[in-house]
N, C-alpha and C positions, 0 to 999 in steps of 0.2 A: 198729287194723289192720282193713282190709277183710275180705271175706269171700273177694276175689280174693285180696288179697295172702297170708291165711292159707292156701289150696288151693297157692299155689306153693310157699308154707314148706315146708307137709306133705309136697310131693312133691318138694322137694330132699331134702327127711329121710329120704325113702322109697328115693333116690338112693345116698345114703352109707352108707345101712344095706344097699344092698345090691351094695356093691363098687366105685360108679363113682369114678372116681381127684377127689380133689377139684379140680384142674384143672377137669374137666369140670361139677362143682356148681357150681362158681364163675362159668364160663360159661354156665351154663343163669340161674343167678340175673340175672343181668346182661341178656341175651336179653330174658326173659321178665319181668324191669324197664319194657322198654318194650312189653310186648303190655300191663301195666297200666296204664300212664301212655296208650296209644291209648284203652284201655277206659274208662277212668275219666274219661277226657274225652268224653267220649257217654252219661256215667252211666248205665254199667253197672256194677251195684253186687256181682252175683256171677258165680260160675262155671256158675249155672243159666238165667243172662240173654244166656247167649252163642249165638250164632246160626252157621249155616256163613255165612250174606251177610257176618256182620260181618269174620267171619276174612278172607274173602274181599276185604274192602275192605280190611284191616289187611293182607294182601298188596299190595293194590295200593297201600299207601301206602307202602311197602318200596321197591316196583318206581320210585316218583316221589322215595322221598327221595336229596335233595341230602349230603354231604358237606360237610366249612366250605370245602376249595378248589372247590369246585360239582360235583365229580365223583358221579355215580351210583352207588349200592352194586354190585357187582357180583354176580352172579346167584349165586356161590360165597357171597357174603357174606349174599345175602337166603335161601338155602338154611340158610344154619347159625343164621340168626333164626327160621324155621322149623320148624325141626327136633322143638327146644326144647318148641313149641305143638305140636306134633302129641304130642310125648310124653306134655305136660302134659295136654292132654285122652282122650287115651287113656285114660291112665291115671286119669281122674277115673272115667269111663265103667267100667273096670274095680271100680273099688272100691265101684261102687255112689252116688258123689254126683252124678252125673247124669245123667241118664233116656237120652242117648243123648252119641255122640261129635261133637262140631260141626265138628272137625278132619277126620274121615273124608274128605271129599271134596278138600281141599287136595291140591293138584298141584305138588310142588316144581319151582321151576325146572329145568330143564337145565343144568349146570354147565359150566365150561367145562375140557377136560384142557389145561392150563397147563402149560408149562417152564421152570426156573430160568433168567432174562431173559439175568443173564452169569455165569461165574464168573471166578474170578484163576485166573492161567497158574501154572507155577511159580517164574516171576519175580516176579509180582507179589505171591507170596505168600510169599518169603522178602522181599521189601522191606518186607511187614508188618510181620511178627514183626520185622523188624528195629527199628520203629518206637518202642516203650519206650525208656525211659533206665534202663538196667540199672545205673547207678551210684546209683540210690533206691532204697528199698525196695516202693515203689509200681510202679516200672518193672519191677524181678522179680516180682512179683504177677503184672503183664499180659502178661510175657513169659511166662508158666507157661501162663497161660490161654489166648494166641490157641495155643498150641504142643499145649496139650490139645485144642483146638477141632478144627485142624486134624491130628494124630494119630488122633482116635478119631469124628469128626466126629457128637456127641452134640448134640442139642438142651440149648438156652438155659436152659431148667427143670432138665436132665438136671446140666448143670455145677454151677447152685447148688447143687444139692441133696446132689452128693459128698459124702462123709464122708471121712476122713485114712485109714481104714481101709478105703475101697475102693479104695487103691491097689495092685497088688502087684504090689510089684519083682522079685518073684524071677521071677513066671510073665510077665513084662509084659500083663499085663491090669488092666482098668479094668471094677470092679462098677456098674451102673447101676440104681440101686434104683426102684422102682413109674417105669419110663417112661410112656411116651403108651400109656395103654388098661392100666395100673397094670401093666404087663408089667416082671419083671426079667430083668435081659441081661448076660454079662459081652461087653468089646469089648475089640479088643487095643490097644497103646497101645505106640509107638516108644520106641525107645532115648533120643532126644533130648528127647522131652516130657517123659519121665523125669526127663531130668537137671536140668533148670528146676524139677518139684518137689522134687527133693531140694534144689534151692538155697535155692525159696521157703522152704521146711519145716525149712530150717536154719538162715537168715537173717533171713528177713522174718517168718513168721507170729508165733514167741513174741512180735514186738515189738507184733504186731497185739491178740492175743486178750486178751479182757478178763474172760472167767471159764474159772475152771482144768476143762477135759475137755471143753474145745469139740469138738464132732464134727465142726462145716462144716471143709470142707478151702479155700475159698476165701473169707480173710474181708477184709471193706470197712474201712476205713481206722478203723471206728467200733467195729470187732472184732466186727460180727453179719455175720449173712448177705448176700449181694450182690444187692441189688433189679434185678429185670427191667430194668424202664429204663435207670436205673443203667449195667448191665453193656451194653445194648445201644447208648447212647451210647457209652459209651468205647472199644467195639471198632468202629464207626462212624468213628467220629474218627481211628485207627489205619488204618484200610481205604480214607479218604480222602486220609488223606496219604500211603500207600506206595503206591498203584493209580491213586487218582483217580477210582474206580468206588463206584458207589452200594451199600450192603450194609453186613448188622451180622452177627451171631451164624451166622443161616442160611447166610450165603453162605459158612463156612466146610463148613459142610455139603455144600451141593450142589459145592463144589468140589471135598472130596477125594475125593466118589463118582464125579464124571465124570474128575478124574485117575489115578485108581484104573481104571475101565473103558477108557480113553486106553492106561493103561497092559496089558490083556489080562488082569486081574480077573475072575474068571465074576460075573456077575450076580445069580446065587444067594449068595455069599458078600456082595456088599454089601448085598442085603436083609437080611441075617442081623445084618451091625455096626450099619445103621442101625434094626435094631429093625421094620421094616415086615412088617408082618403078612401082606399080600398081595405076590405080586411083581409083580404090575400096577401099584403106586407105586414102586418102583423102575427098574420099565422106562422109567419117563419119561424119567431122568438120560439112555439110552442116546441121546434122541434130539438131546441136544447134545454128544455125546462123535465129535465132530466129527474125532478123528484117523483113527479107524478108518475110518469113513468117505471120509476123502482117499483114502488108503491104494486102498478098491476101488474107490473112483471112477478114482484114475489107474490100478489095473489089468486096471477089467473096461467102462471106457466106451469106445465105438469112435470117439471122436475121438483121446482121450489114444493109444491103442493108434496111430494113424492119426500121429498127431505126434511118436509114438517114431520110427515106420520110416520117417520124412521126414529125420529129424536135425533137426528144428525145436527 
């Protein structure tokens, strides 16, 4: 092992030991994977050989690299490659292993505030859920899942990670253990998602599970837990044959937040189900929640106004 690759060890170690959710070690490892494989290929052999010109050029090989379909990283993307290296050297600089911070000067891109592209109507998202074959035991699985997805709209991590015991039916809510930034949340959860788990949890799971006091509440055909991919095809494949529209896991997300706000939801309350720490990420949703909007456009633009009192 390098001398680099030991300085990142240490300071994922130094990560986990002090709270951050492993998601995020996992992510920084991965990152800062390839600030070694930049380094290592210019043999630079430590963390005391690193320069601000080098970072500075390992940015800009960021800003030039290709994707496999030729697309650009984008400046959101080269930001969170980023990030990583600014921590990493700080934090070397902090502990005393070298003489100054080389990251200090780095200028993160500009990111871009992005909005969820589409979401499904409310047709298009009961033709989902429609989508399983509820006469398997596999189809009540996914039928439970897209029905959790879209009730309590939790992130993809947030689903695996359920336990049987963070359901409860009495108060309908759904506990959501260490989310995004190790935050726990309980969220509430409809009547009818409900009822797909008591189905799954009466039908399907005993035949699933393969050691007695399993805790996952959502297991894979293999009776462990449900991998990422995994879950993110298959609700993918679901979303394209009831809609036609591009989207997996997230887009049940952004959909029940913007049918939710469609529907005259305060804004403060869906920051609060989706777990968003700031309500500056929630505001995003408002800017495709597009009914409301019709709404005072035909009431307060002076053409509409102008095409009422014509009878047009």
């Amino acid at each position: 092992m390098s001398a680099l690759d030991e300085a990142v060890a240490d300071y994922l170690v130094w990560l986990a030991a002090h709270g951050y959710s492993g998601t995020t070690v996992r992510a920084r490892r991965y990152y800062l994977a390839g600030l070694v494989a930049f380094l290592t290929e210019r043999d630079v052999a430590g963390p005391r050989e690193v320069t601000p010109a080098l970072l500075d050029s390992y940015q800009r090989h960021l800003f030039h690299h290709k994707k496999r379909d030729g697309a650009p990283l984008s400046f959101r993307t080269q930001a969170q490659r980023l990030v990583p290296v600014k921590g990493l050297f700080a934090w070397l600089a902090s502990e005393g292993a070298i003489p100054f911070d080389p990251a200090a000067s780095l200028v993160l891109p500009k990111t871009e505030h992005r909005i969820p592209e589409a979401v499904l109507s409310v047709e298009e998202v009961e033709s989902v859920l429609a989508g399983p074959d509820t006469a398997t035991a596999l189809g009540v699985r996914d039928r439970a899942i897209l029905e959790v997805f879209y009730s309590t709209a939790i992130r993809r991590a947030e689903l695996i990670s359920l336990h049987v015991a963070d359901v409860d039916f009495t108060r309908g809510s759904l506990f959501v253990r260490q989310g995004k930034g190790a935050r726990d949340r309980f969220v509430p959860i409809g009547a009818r998602a409900l009822h797909w788990i008591t189905r799954y949890l009466d039908e399907v799971r005993p035949t699933l599970e393969r050691r007695p006091r399993e805790a996952t509440l959502f297991l894979s055909a293999y009776g462990g837990s449900l991998a990422p991919d995994v879950l993110s095809r298959m609700v993918s494949a679901y979303v394209r044959a009831g809609a036609t529209k591009r989207g997996s896991c997230h887009l049940f997300r952004h959909t029940t937040a913007t049918l939710m706000l469609d529907a005259g939801a305060d804004v403060r309350y869906i920051a609060e189900m989706l777990g968003h720490q700031k309500l500056e990420t929630t505001m995003g949703y408002t800017r495709v929640s597009m009914a409301k909007l019709h709404e005072v456009h035909a009431r307060c633009h002076p053409a509409e106004q102008s095409v009422r009192g014509s009878g047009v």
